[in-house]
Backbone bond lengths (Angstrom), bond angles and torsions (degrees), N, CA, C in turn:
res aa  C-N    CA-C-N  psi(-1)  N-CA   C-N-CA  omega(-1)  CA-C   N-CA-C  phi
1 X - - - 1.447 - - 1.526 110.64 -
2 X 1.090 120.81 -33.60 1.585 132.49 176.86 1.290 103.88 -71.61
3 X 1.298 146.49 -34.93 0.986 138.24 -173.89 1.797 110.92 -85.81
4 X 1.393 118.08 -40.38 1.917 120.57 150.05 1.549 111.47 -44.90
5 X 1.360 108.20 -34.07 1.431 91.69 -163.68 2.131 110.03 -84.52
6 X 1.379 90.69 -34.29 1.644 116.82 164.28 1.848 106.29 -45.48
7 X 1.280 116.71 -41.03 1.814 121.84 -148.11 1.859 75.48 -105.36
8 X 1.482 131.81 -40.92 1.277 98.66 164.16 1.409 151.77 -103.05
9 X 1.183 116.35 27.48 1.313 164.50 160.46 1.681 103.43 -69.64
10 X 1.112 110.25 -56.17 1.311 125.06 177.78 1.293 126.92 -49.72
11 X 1.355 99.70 -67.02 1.179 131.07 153.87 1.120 126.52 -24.49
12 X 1.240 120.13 -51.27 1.605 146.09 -161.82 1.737 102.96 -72.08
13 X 2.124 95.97 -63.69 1.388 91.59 164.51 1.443 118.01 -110.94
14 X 1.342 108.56 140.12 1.304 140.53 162.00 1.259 114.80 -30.05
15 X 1.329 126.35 -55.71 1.256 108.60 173.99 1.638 130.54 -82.37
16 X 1.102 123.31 1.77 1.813 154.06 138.62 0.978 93.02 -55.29
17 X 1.543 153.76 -46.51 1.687 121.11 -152.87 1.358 84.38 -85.28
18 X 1.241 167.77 -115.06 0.909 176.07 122.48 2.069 106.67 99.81
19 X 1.306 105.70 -40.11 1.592 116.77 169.63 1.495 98.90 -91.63
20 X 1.306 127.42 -37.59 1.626 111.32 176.68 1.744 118.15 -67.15
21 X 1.358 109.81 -32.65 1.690 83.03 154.87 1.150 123.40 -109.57
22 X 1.513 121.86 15.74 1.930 112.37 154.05 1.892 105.77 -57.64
23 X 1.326 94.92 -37.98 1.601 109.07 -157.54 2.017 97.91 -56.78
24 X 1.190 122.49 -45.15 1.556 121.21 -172.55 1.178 101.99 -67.91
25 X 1.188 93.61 139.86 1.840 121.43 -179.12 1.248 109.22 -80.72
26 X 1.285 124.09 149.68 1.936 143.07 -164.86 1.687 79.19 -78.38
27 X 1.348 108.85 135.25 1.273 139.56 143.41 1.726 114.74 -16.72
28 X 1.085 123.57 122.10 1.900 122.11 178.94 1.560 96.78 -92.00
29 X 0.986 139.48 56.10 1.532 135.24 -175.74 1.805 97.43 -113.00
30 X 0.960 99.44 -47.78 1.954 98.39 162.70 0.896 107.23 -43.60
31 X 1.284 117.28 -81.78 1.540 140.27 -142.73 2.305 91.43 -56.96
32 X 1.137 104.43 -72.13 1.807 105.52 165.68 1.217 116.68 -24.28
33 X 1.453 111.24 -58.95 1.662 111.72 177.21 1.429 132.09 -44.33
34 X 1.793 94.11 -60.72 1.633 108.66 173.01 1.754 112.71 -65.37
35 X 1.240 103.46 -24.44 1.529 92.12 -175.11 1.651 103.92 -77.11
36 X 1.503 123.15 -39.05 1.354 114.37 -177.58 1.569 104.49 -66.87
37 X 1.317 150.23 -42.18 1.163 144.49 -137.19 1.609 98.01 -87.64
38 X 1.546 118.25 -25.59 1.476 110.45 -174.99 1.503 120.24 -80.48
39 X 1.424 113.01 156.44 1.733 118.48 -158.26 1.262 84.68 -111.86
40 X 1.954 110.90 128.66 1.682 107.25 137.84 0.945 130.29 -40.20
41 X 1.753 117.38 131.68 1.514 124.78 161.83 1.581 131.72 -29.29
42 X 1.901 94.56 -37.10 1.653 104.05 -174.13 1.569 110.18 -74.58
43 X 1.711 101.68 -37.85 1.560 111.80 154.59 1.274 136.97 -21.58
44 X 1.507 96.79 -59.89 1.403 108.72 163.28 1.369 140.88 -87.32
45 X 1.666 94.78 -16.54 1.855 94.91 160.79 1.422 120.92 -76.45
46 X 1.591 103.79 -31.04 1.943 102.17 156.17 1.394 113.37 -32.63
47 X 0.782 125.31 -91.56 1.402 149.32 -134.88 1.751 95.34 -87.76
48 X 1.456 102.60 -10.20 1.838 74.43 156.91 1.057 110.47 -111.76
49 X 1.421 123.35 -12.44 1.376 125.94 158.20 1.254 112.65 -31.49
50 X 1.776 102.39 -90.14 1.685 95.82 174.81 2.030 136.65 -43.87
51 X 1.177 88.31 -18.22 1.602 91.37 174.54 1.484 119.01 -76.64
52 X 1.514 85.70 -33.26 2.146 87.56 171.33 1.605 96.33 -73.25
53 X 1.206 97.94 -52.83 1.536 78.72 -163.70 1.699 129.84 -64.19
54 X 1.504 105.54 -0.48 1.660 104.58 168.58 1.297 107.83 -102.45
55 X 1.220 114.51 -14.57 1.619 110.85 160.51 1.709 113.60 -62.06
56 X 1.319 92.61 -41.20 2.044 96.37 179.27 1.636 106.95 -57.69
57 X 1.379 116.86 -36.63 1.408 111.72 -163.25 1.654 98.79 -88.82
58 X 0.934 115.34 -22.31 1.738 129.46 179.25 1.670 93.45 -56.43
59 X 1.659 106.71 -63.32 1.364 97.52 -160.67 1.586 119.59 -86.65
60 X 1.641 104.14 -2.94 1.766 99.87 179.34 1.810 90.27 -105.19
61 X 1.519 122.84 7.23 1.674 112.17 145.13 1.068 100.16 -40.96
62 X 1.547 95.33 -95.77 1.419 134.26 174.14 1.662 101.64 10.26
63 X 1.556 114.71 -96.75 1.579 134.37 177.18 1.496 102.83 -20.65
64 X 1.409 117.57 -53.61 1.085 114.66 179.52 1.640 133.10 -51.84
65 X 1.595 99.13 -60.64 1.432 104.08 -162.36 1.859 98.09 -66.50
66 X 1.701 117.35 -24.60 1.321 120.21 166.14 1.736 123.19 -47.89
67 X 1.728 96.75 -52.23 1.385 73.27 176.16 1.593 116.77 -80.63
68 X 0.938 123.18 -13.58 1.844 121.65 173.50 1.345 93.67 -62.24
69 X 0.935 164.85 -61.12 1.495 162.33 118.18 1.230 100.89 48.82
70 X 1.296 93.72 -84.93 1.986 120.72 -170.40 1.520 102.57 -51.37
71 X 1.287 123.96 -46.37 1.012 133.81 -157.71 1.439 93.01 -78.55
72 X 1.302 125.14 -76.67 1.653 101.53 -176.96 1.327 135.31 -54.53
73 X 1.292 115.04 -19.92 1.627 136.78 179.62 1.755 94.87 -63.46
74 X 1.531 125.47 -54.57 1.302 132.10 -173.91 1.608 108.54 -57.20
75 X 1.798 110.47 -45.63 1.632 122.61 -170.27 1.460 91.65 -64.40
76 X 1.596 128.56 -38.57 1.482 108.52 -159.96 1.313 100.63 -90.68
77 X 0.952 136.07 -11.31 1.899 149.17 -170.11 1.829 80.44 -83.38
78 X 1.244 137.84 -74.93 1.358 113.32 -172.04 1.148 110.36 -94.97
79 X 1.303 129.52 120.63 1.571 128.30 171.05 1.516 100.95 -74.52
């Protein structure tokens, strides 16, 4: 109630309004934003986890279908 009675008081004089809107606090609509947009760390050790690891299976494909490669390239080189 002291604080209504303070904001119309204020009000009243002119040179008081001047601390009644220094006095209101900045908006939390930032502060919400940035906090939702950031990723857990563990988040991100997932997900590079799994990214190495389909890169690993990518490249011992890879190794593979090469040496089957070699291997028939060698069978047709000696009949």
């Amino acid at each position: 109630m002291e604080l209504i009675h303070e904001i119309q008081e204020s009000i009243q004089n002119p040179i008081n309004l001047c601390m009644v809107v220094v006095a209101v606090p900045p908006p939390l609509e930032r502060f919400w934003v940035l906090k939702t947009a950031t990723e857990s760390i563990t988040k991100q050790e997932i997900a590079n986890f799994w990214r190495q690891k389909r890169i690993d299976e990518e490249e011992h494909l890879l190794a593979a279908i090469k040496a089957a490669a070699r291997i028939r390239a060698c069978s047709l080189k000696n009949p």
